[in-house]
N, CA, C and O atoms as a DFTB+ gen file, in Angstrom:
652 C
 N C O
     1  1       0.821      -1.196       0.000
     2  2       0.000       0.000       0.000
     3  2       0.867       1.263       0.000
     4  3       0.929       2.146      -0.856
     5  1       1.509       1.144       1.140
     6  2       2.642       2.428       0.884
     7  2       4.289       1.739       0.947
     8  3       4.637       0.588       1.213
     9  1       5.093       2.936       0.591
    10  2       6.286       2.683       0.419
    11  2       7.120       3.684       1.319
    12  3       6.550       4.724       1.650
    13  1       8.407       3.468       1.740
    14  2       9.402       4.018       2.419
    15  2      10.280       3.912       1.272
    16  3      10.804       2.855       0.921
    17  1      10.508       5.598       0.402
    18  2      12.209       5.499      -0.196
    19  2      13.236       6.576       0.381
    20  3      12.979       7.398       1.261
    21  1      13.943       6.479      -0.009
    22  2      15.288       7.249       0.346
    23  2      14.543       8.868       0.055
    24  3      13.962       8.603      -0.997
    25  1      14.277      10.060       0.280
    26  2      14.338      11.295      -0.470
    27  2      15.649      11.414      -0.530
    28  3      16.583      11.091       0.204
    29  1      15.483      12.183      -2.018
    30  2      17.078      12.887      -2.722
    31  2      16.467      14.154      -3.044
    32  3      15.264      14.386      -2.934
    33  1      17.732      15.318      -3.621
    34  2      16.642      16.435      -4.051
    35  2      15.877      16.575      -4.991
    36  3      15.241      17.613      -5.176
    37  1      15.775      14.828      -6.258
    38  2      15.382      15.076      -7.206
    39  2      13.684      15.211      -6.652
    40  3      12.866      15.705      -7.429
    41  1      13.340      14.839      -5.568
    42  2      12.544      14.617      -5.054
    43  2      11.490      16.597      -4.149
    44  3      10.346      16.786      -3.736
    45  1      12.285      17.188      -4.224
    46  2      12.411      18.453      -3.578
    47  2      11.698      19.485      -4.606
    48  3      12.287      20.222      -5.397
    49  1      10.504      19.389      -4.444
    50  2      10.001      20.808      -5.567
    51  2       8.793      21.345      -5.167
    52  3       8.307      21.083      -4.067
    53  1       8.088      22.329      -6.256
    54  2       7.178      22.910      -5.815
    55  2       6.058      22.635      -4.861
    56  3       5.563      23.611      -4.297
    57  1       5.642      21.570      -4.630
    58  2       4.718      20.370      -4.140
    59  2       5.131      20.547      -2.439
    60  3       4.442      21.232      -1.683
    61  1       6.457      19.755      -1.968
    62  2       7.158      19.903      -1.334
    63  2       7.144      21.008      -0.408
    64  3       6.883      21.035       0.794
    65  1       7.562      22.136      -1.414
    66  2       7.906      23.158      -0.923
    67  2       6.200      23.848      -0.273
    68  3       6.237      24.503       0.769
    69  1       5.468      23.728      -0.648
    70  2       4.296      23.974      -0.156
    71  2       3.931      22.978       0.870
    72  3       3.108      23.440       1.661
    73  1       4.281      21.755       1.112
    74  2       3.960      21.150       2.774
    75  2       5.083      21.883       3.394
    76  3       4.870      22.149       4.577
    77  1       5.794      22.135       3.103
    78  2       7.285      22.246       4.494
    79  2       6.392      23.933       4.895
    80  3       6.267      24.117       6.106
    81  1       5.920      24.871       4.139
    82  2       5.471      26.367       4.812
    83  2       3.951      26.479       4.625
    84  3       3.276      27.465       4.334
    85  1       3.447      24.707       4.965
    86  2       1.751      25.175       5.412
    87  2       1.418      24.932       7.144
    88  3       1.591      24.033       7.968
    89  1       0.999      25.935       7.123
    90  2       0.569      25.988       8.519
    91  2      -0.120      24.990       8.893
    92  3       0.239      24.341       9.876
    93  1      -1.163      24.691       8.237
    94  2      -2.118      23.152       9.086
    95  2      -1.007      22.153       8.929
    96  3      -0.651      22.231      10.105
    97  1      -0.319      21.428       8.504
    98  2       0.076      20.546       8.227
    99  2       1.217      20.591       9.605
   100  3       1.399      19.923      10.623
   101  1       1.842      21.817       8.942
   102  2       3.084      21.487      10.402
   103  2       2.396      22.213      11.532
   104  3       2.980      22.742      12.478
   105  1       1.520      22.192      11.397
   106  2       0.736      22.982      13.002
   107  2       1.194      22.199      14.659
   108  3       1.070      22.641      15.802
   109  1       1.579      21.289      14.302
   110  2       2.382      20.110      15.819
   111  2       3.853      20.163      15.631
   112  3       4.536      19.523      16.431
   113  1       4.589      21.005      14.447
   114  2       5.800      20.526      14.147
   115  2       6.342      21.992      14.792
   116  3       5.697      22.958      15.198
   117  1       7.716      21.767      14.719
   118  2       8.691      22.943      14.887
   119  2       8.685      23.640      13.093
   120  3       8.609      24.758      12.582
   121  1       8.781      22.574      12.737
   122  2       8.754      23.320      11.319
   123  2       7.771      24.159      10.806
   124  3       7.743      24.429       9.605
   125  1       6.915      24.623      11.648
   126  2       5.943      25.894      11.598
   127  2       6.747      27.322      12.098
   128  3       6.243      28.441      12.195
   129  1       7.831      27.014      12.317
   130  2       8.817      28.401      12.928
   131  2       9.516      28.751      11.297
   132  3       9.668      29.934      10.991
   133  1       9.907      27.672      10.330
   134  2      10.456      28.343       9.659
   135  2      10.311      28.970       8.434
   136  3       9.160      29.392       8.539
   137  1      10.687      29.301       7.390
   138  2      10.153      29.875       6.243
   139  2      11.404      29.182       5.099
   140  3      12.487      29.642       4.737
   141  1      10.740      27.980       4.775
   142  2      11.366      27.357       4.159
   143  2      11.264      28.054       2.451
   144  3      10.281      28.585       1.933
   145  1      12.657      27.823       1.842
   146  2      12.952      27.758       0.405
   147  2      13.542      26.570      -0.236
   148  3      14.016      25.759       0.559
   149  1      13.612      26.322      -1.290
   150  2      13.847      25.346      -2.009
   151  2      15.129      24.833      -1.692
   152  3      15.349      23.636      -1.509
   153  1      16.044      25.805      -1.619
   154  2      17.037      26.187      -1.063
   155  2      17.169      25.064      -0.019
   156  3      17.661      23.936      -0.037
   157  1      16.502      25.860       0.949
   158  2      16.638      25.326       2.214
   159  2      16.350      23.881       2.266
   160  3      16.954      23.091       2.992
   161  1      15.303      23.552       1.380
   162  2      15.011      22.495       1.991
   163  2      16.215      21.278       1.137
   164  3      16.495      20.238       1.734
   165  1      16.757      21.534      -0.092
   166  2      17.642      20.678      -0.855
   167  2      18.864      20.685       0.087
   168  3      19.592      19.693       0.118
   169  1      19.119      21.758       0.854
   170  2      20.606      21.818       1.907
   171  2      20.306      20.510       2.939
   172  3      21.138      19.658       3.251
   173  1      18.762      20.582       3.426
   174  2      18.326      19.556       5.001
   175  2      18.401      18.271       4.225
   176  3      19.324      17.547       4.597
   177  1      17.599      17.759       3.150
   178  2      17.858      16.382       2.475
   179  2      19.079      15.813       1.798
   180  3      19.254      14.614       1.583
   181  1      20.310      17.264       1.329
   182  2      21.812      16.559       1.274
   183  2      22.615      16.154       2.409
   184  3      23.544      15.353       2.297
   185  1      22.139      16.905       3.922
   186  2      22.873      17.161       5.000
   187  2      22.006      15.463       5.777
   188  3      22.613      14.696       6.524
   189  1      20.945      15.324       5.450
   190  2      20.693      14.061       5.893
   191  2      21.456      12.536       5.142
   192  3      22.178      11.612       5.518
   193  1      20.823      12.947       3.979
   194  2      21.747      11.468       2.985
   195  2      23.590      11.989       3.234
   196  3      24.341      11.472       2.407
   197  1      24.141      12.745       4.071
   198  2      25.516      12.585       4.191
   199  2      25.702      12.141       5.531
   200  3      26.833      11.759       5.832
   201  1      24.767      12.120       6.425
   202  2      24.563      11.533       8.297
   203  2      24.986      10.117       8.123
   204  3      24.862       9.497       7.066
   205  1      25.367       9.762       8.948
   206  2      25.508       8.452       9.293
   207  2      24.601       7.938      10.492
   208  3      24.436       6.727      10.637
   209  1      23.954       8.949      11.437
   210  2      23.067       8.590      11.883
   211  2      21.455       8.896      11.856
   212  3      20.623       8.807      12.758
   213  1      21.320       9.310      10.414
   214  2      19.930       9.844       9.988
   215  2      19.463       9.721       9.126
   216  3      19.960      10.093       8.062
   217  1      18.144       9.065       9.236
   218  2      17.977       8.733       7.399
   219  2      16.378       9.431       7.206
   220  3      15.532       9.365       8.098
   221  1      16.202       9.944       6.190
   222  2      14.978      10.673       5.745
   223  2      14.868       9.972       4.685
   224  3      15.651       9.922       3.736
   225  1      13.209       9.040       4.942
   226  2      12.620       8.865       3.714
   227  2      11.019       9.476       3.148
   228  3      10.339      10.127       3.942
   229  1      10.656       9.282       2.140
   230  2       9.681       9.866       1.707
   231  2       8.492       8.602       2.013
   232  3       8.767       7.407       1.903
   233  1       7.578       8.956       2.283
   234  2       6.011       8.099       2.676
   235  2       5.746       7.823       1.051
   236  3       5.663       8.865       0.400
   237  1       5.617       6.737       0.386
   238  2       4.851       6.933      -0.598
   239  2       3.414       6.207      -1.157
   240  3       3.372       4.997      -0.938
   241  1       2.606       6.604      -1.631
   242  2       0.994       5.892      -2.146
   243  2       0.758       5.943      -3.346
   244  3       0.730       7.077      -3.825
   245  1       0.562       5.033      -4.068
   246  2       0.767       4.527      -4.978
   247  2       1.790       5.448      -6.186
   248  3       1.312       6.112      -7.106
   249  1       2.926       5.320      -5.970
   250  2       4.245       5.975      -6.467
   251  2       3.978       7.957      -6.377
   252  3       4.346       8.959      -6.989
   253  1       3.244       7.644      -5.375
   254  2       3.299       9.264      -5.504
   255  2       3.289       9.810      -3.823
   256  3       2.547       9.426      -2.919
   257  1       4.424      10.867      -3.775
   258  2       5.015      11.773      -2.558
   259  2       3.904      11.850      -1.780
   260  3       2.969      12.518      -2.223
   261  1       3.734      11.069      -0.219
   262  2       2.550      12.042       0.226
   263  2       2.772      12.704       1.555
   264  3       1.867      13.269       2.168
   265  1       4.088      12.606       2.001
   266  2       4.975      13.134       3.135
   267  2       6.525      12.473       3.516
   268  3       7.339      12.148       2.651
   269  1       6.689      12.382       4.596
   270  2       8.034      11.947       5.476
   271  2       8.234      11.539       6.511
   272  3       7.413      11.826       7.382
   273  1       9.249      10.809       6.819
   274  2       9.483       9.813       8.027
   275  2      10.864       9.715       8.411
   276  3      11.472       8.971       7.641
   277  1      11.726      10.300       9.516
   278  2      12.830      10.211       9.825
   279  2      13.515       9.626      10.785
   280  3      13.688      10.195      11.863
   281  1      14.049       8.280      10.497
   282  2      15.099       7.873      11.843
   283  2      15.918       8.707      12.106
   284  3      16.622       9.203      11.227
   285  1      16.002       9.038      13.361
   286  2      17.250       9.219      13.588
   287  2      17.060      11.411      14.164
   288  3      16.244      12.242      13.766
   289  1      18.121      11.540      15.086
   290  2      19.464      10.843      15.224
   291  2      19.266       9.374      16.267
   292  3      18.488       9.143      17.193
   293  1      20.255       8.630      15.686
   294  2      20.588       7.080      16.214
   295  2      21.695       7.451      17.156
   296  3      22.632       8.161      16.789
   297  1      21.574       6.913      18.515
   298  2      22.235       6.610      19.526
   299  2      22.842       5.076      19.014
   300  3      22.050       4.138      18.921
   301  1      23.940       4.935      18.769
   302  2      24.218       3.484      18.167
   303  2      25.044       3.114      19.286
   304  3      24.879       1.922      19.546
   305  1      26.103       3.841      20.261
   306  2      25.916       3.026      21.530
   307  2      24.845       2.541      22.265
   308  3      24.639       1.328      22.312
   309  1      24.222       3.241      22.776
   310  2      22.831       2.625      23.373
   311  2      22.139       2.095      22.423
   312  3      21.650       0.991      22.661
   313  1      21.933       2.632      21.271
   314  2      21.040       1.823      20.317
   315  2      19.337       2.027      20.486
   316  3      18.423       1.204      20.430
   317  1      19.346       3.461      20.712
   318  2      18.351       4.023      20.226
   319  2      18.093       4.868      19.319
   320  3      18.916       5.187      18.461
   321  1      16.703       5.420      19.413
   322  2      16.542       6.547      17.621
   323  2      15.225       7.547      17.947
   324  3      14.186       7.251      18.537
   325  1      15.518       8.474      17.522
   326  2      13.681       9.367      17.289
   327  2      13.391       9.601      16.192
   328  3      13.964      10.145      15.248
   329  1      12.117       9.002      16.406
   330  2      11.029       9.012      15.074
   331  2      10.991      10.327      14.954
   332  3      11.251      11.095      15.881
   333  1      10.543      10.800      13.379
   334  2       9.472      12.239      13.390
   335  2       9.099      12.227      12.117
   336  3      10.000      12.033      11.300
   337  1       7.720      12.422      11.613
   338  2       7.158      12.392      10.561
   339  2       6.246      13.341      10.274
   340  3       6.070      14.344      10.967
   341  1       5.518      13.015       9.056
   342  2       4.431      13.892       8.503
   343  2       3.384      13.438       7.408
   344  3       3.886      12.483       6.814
   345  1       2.556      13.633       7.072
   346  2       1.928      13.638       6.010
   347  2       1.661      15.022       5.146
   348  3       0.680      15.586       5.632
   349  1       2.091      15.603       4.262
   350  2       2.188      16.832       3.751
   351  2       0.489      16.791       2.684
   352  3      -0.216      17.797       2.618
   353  1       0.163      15.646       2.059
   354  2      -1.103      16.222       1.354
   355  2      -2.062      16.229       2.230
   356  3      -2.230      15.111       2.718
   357  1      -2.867      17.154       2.692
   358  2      -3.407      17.230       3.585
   359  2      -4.603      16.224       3.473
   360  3      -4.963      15.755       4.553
   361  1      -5.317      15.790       2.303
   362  2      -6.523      15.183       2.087
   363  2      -6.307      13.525       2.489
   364  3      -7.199      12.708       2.718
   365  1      -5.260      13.369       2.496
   366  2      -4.143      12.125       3.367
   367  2      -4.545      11.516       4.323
   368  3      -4.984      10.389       4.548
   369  1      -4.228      12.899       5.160
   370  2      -4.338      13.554       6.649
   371  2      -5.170      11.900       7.336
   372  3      -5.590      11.153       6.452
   373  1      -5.313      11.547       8.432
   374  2      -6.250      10.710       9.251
   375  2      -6.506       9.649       8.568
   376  3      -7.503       9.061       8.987
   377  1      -5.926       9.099       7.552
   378  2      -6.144       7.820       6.886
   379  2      -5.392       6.587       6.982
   380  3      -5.547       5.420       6.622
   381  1      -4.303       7.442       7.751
   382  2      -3.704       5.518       8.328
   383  2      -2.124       6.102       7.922
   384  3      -1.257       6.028       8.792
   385  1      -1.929       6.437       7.142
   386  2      -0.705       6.493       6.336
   387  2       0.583       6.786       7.437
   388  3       1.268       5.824       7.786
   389  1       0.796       7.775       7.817
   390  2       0.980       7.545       8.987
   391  2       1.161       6.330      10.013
   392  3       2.311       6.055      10.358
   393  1       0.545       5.904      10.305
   394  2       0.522       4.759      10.762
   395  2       1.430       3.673      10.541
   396  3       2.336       3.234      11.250
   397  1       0.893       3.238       9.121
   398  2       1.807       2.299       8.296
   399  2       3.413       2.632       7.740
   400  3       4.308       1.823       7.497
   401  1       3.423       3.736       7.662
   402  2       4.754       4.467       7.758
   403  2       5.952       4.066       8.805
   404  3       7.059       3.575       8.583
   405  1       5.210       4.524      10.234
   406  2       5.692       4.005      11.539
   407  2       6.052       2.599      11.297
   408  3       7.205       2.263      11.566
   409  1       5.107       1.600      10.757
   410  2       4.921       0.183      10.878
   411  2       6.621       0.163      10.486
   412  3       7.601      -0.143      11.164
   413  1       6.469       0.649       9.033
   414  2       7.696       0.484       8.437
   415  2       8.972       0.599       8.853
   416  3       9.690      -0.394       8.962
   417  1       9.314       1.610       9.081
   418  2      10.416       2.763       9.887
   419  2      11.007       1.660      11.080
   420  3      12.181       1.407      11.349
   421  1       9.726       1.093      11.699
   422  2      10.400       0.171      12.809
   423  2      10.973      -1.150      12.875
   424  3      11.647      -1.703      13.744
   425  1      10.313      -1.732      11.135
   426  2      11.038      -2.760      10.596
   427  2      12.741      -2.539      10.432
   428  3      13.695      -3.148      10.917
   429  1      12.594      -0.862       9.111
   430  2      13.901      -0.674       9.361
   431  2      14.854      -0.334      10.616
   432  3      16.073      -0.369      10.448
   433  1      14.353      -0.035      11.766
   434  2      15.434       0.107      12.602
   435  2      15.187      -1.013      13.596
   436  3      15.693      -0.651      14.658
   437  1      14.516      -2.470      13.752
   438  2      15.242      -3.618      13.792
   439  2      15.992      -4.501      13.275
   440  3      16.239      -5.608      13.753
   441  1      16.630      -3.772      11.657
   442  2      17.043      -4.313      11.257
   443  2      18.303      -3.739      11.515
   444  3      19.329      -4.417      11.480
   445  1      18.296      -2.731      11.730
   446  2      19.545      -2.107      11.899
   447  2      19.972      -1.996      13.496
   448  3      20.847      -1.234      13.908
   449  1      19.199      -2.891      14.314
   450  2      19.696      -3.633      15.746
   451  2      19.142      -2.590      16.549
   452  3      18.893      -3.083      17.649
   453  1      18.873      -1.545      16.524
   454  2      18.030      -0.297      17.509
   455  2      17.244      -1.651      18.113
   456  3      16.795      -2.711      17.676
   457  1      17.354      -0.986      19.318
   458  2      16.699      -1.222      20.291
   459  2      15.375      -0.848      21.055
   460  3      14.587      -1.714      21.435
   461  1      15.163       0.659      21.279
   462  2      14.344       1.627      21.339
   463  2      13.722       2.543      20.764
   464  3      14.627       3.333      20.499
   465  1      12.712       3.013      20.359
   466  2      12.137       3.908      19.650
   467  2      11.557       5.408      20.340
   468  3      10.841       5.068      21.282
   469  1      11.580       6.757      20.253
   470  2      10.965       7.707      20.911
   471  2      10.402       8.209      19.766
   472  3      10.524       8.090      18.547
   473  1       9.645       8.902      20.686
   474  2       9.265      10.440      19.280
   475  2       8.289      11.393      20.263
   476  3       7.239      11.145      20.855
   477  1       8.824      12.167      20.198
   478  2       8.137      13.712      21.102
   479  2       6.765      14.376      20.458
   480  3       6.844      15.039      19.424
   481  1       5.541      14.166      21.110
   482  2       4.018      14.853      20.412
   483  2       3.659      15.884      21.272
   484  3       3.735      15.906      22.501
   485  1       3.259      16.740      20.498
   486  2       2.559      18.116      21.148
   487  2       1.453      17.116      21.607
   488  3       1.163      16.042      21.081
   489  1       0.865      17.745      22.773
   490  2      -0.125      17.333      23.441
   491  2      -1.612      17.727      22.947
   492  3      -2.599      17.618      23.676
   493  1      -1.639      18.069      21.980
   494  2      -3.186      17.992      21.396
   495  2      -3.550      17.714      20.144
   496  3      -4.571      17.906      19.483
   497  1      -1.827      16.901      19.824
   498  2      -2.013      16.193      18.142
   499  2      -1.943      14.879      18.375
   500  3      -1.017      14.084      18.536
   501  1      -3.457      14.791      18.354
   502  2      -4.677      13.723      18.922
   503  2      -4.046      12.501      17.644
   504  3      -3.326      11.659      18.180
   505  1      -4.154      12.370      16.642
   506  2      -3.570      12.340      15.692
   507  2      -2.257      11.160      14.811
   508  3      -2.120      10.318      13.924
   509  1      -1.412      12.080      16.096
   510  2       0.023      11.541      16.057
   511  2      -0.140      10.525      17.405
   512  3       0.006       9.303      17.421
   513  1      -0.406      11.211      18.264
   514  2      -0.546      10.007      19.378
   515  2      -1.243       8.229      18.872
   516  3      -0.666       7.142      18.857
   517  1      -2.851       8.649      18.472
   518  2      -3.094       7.438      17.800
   519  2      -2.209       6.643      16.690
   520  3      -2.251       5.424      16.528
   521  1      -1.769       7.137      16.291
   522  2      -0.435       6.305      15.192
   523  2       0.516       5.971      15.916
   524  3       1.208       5.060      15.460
   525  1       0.802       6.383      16.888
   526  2       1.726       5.803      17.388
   527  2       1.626       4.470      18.387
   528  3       2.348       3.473      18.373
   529  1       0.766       4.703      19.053
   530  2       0.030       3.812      20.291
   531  2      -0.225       2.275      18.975
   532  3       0.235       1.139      19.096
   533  1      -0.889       2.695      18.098
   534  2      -1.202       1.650      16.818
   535  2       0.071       0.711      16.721
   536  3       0.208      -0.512      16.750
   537  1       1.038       1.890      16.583
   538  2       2.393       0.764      16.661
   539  2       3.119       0.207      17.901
   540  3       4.270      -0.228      17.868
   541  1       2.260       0.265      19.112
   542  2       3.330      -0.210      20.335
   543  2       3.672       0.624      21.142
   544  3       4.070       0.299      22.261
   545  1       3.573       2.076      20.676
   546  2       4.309       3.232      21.758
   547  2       3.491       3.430      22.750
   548  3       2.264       3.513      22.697
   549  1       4.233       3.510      23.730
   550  2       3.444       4.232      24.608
   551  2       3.953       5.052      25.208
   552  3       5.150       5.319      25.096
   553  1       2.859       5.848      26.266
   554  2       3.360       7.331      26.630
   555  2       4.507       6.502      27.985
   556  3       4.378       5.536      28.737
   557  1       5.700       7.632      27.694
   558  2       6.689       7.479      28.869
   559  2       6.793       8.953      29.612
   560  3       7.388       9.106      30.679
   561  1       6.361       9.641      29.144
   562  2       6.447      11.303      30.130
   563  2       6.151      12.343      29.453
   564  3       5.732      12.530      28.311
   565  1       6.397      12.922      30.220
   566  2       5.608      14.774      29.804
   567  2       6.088      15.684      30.499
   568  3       6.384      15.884      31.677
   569  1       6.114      16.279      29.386
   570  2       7.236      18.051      29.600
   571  2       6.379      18.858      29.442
   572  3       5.939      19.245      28.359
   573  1       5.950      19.301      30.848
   574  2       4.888      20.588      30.859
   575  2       5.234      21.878      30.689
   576  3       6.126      22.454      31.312
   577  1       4.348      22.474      29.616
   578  2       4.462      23.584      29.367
   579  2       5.639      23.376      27.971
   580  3       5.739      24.542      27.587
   581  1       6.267      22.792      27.333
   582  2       7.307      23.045      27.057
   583  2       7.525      24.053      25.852
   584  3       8.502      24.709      25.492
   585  1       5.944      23.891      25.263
   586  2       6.356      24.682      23.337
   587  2       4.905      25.685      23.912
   588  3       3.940      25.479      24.648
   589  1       5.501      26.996      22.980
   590  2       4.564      28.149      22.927
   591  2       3.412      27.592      21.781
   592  3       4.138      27.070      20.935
   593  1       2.249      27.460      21.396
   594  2       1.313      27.255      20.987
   595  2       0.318      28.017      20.826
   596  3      -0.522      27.818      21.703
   597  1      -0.001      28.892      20.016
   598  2      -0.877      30.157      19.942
   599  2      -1.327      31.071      21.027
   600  3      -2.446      31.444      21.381
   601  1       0.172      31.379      21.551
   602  2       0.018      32.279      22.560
   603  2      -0.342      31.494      24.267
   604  3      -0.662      31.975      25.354
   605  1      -0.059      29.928      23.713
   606  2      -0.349      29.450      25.411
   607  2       0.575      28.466      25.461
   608  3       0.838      27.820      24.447
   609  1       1.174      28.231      26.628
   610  2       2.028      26.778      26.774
   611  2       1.426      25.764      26.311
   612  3       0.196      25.770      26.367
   613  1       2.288      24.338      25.588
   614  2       0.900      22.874      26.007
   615  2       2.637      22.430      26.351
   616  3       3.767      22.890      26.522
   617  1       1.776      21.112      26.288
   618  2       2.742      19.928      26.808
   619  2       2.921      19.114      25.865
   620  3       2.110      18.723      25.026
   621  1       4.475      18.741      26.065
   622  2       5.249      17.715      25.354
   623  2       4.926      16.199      26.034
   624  3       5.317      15.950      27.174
   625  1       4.179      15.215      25.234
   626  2       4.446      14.276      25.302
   627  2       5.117      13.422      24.663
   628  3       5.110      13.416      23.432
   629  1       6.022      12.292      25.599
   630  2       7.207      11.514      25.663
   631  2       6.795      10.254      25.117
   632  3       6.539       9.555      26.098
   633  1       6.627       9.694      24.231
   634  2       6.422       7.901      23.617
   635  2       7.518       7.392      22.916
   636  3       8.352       7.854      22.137
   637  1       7.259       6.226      23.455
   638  2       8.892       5.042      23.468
   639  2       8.640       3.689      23.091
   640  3       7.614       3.521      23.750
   641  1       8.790       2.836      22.633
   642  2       8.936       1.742      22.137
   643  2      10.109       0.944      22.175
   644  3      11.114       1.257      21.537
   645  1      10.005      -0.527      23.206
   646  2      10.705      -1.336      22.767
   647  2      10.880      -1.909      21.841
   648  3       9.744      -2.088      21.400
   649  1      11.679      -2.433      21.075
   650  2      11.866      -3.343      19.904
   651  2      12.540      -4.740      20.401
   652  3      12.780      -5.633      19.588
């Protein structure tokens, strides 16, 4: 149904560039702080495919872009990793994809011997929590108050996964 590939910049264009500076979409992300350019964003996907502990791939449905999914950074002493993803077409949005993404992501990092899984959710992206819980996570803590949110604190919640 869906696919996990590598993004490169052939992958990086107008499309793209309109999920990375829409507000609904990254409305839970940090990436609502920035004002991305093409630019910018071909520098973050060369600076990842040159990591050794980070890999960015693209979500895909039926051969076509419909967001992103990132291991890493990888703790390869301890042998852990943080998730962080997205779905960029918004009409996507709540259909699983997500989900199955995760499924994936965690195949690849038992294969690559990780041990543990995290990934940090704003506390009212109802959303991201259910995709995650779907795959095994569960909540390990909470950082109150931690991100400004339309003028009010919320809370960071903490989900972790054994592998």
């Amino acid at each position: 149904m869906i696919k996990l590939n590598k993004i490169t910049n052939k992958h990086v264009n107008k499309n793209y560039l309109k999920w990375m500076n829409d507000k609904v979409v990254h409305q839970y992300t940090e990436q609502r702080h920035i004002n991305h350019t093409l630019q910018k964003i071909q520098k973050f996907v060369s600076q990842k495919n040159k990591a050794k502990n980070e890999f960015l791939y693209g979500i895909f449905f039926n051969n076509r872009h419909i967001g992103n999914i990132k291991l890493g950074p990888i703790n390869f002493k301890h042998r852990y990793a943080v998730i962080s993803y997205f779905i960029g077409e918004k009409e996507l949005e709540g259909k699983g994809y997500a989900t199955l993404a995760i499924k994936k992501v965690i195949s690849i990092a038992k294969k690559m011997k990780i041990k543990k899984l995290k990934a940090g959710v704003y506390s009212m992206n109802i959303g991201s929590q259910k995709a995650l819980k779907k795959n095994g996570f569960n909540k390990e803590g909470l950082l109150k108050k931690l991100y400004l949110f339309k003028k009010k604190r919320i809370d960071c919640l903490l989900f972790g996964k054994m592998l």
